[in-house]
C-alpha positions in Angstrom: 3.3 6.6 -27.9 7.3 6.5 -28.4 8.0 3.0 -29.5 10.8 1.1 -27.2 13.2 -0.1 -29.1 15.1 -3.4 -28.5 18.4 -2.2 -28.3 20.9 1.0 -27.9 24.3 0.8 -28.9 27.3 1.9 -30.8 27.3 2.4 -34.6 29.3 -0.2 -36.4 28.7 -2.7 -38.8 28.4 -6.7 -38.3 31.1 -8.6 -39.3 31.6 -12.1 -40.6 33.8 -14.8 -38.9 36.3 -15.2 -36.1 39.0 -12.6 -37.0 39.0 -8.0 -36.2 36.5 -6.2 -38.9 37.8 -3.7 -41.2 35.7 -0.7 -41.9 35.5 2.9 -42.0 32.2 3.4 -39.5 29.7 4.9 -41.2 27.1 6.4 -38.3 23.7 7.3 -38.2 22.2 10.5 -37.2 21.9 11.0 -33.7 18.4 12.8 -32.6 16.1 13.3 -29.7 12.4 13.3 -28.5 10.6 13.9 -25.7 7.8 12.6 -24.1 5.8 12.0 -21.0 8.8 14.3 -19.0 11.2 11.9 -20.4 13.8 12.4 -23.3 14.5 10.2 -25.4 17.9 9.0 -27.4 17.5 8.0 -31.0 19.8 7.0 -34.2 17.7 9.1 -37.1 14.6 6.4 -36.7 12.0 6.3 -33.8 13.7 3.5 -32.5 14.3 4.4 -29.0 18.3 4.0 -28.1 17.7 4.9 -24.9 16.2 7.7 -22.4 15.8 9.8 -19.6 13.4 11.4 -17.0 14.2 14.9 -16.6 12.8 14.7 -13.1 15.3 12.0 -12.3 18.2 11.8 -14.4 20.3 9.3 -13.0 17.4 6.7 -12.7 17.6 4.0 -14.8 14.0 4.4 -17.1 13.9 1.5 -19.3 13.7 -2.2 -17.7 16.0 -3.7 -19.8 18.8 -1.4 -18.7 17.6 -2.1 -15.0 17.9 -5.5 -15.8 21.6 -5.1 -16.9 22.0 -4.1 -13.0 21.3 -7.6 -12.1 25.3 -8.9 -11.3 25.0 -6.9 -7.9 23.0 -9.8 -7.2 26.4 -11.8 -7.6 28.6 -9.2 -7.2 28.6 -6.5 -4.4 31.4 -4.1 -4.4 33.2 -4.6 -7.6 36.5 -2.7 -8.2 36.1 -1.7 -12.2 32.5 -1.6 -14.5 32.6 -1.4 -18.2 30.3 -0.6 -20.4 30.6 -1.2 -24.2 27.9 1.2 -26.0 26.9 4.0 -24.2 23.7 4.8 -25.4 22.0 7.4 -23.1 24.4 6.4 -20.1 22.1 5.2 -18.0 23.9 2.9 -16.6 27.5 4.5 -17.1 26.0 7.3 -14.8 24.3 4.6 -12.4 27.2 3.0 -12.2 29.5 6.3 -11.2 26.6 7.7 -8.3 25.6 4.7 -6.6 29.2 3.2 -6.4 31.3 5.2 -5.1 34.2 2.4 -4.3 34.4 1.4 -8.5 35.5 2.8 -11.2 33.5 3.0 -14.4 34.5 2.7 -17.9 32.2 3.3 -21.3 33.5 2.5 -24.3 31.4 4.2 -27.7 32.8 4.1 -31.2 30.6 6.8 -32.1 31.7 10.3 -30.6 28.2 12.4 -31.4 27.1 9.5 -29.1 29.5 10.7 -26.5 28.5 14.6 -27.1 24.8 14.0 -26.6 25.6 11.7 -23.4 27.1 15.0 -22.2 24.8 17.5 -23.4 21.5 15.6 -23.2 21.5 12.7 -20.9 23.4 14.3 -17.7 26.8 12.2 -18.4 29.4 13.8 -16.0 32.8 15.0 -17.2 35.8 12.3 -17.0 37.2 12.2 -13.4 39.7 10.1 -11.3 36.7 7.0 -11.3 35.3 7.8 -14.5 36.4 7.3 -18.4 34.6 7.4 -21.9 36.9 5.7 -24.4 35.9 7.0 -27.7 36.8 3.1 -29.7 35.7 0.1 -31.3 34.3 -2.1 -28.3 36.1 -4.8 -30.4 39.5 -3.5 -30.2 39.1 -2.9 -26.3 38.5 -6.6 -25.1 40.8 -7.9 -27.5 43.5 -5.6 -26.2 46.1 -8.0 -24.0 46.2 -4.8 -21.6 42.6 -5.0 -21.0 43.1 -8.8 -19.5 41.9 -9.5 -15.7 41.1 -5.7 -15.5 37.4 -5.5 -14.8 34.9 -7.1 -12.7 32.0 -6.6 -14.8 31.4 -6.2 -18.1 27.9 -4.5 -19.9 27.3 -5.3 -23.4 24.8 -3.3 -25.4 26.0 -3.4 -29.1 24.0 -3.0 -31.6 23.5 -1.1 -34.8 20.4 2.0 -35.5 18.1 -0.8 -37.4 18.5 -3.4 -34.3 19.1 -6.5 -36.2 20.6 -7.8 -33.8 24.2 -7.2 -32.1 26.8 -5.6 -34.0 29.7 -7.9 -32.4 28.2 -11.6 -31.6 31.4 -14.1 -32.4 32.5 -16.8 -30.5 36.2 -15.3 -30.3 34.4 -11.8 -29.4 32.7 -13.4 -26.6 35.9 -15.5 -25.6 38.1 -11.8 -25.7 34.9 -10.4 -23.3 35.4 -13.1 -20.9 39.6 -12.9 -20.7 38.6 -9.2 -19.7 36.7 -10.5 -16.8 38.5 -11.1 -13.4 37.8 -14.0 -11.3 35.3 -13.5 -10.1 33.4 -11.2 -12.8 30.2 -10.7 -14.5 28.6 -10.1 -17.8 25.7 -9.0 -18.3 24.3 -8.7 -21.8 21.1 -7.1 -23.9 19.9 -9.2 -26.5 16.8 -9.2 -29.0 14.8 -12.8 -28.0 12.5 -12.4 -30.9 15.2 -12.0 -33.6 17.1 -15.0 -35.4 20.1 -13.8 -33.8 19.1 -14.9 -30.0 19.6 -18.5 -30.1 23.0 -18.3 -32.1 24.3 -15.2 -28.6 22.9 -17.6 -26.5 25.5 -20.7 -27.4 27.9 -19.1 -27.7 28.0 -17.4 -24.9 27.4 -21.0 -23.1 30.5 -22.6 -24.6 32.5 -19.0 -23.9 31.3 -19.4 -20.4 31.1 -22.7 -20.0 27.8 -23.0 -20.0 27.1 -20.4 -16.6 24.5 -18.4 -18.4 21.5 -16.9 -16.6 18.3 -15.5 -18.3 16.2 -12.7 -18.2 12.2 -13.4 -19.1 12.1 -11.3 -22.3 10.7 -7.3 -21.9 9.7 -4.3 -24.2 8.6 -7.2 -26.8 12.2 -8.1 -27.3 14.9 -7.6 -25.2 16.3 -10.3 -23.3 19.3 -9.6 -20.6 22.0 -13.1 -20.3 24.0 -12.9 -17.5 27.4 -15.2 -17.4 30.0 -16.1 -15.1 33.9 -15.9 -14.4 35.8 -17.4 -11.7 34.8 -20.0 -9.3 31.0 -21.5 -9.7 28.5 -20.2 -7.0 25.9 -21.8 -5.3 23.4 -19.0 -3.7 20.3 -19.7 -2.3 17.1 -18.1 -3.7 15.9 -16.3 0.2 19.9 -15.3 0.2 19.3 -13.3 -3.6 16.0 -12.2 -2.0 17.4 -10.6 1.1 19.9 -8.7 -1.5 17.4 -8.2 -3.7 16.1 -6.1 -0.5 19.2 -4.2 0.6 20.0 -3.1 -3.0 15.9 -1.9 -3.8 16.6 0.2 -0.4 19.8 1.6 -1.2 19.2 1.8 -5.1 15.5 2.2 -5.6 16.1 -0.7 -8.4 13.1 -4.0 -8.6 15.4 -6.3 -7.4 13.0 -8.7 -6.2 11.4 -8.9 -9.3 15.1 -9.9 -11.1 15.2 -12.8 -8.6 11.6 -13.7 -9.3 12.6 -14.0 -12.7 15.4 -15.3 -13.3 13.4 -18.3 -11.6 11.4 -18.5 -13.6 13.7 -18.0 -16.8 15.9 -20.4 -15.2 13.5 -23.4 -14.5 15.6 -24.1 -11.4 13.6 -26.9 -9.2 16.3 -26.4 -6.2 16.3 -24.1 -3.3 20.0 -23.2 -5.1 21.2 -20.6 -7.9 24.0 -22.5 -9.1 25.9 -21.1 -11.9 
């Protein structure tokens, strides 16, 4: 069996410290497989980047990604998604069919990424709602254009080996949220059994001001933060449930089991979400 891997992203390397890495990239192979009726999205390993089923291309397959769905929970009819690392486009393509009121932006460093989005995994041509930005994810939230201009932000950045994420700084984190409107989301794929989890996890609680919600941990790794922009919000747990509904009939996504576990994941004793 096709191992899952923990992570898909662009291909760049980790930097050190606080200030903009300078590198030429240097990116793996991209390659496919397929399996099961569903094709699969790798980066010259079998490490699974991300992936498809042919009978139902724009589904989200891997939980993780539905996971990364979660902020419609929060959020219901947001004006601008972006998506730094597209990966298979799962959720760039989500995104663009099952929102017809937003407009969708993926930014990927990598453009043989962007070709086999196209040619492989379904990704539609650019249109008046949708964009692929072929750039460093870095130098797009710390653009001062980019400020205040989106209402969610998806972050799935990491490198072929899956180390852990290719940007994780405090000022990178800091840049995401100025991107954010108020209010926005951010919803985030990280590796829970890697060294690098607990380091993401403060700081993007002092970026966010400590308004970070948890995923239980999947495919033996992967762990999905959500934080929060703008004013805090108080939400009880039957109101997430009743939306949980609506969006599992208009979506086909396992909402109810998101609010189930970010309950748990959450260790909230109150009838209230509060973040």
């Amino acid at each position: 069996m096709t191992p899952l891997i923990k992570k898909k992203s662009i291909e760049a390397q980790a930097f050190a410290g606080d200030a903009r890495p300078r590198y030429s990239p240097r990116f793996a192979p991209v390659t496919f497989s397929e399996q099961g009726g569903v094709r699969y999205l790798h980066f010259g390993t079998e490490w699974v980047q991300g992936a498809m089923r042919l009978s139902k291309p724009d589904r989200i397959e891997l939980e993780y990604a539905q996971q990364m769905m979660a902020w419609l929970l929060f959020l219901q009819s947001p004006r601008h998604v972006v998506q730094l690392g597209l990966g298979a486009a799962a959720l760039t393509k989500f995104c663009h069919r099952y929102l017809p009121g937003t407009r969708v932006s993926a930014v990927e460093l990598n453009p043989a990424v962007v070709v086999a989005a196209r040619s492989m995994f379904g990704l539609p041509d650019d249109d008046r709602r949708l964009q692929v930005l072929e750039m460093d994810a870095w130098d797009y939230v710390t653009d001062p254009a980019r400020h205040a201009s989106a209402d969610v932000l998806q972050i799935d950045l990491y490198d072929a080996t899956a180390r852990g994420p290719v940007l994780d700084t405090p000022a990178f984190y800091k840049a995401c949220r100025s991107v954010l409107r108020s209010p926005g989301v951010l919803s985030v794929n990280l590796f829970g059994d890697h060294d690098s989890f607990p380091k993401n996890i403060r700081r993007l609680r002092a970026a966010f001001d400590g308004r970070v919600l948890v995923f239980p941990e999947v495919h033996e790794g992967n762990v999905v933060a959500l934080a929060f922009n703008g004013p805090p919000l108080q939400v009880g747990w039957d109101q997430l449930e009743l939306r949980a509904r609506g969006l599992t009939q208009s979506t086909g996504l396992p909402a109810l089991r998101w609010v189930k576990g970010l309950k748990a994941a959450n260790a909230f004793a109150s009838d209230l979400c509060e973040v």
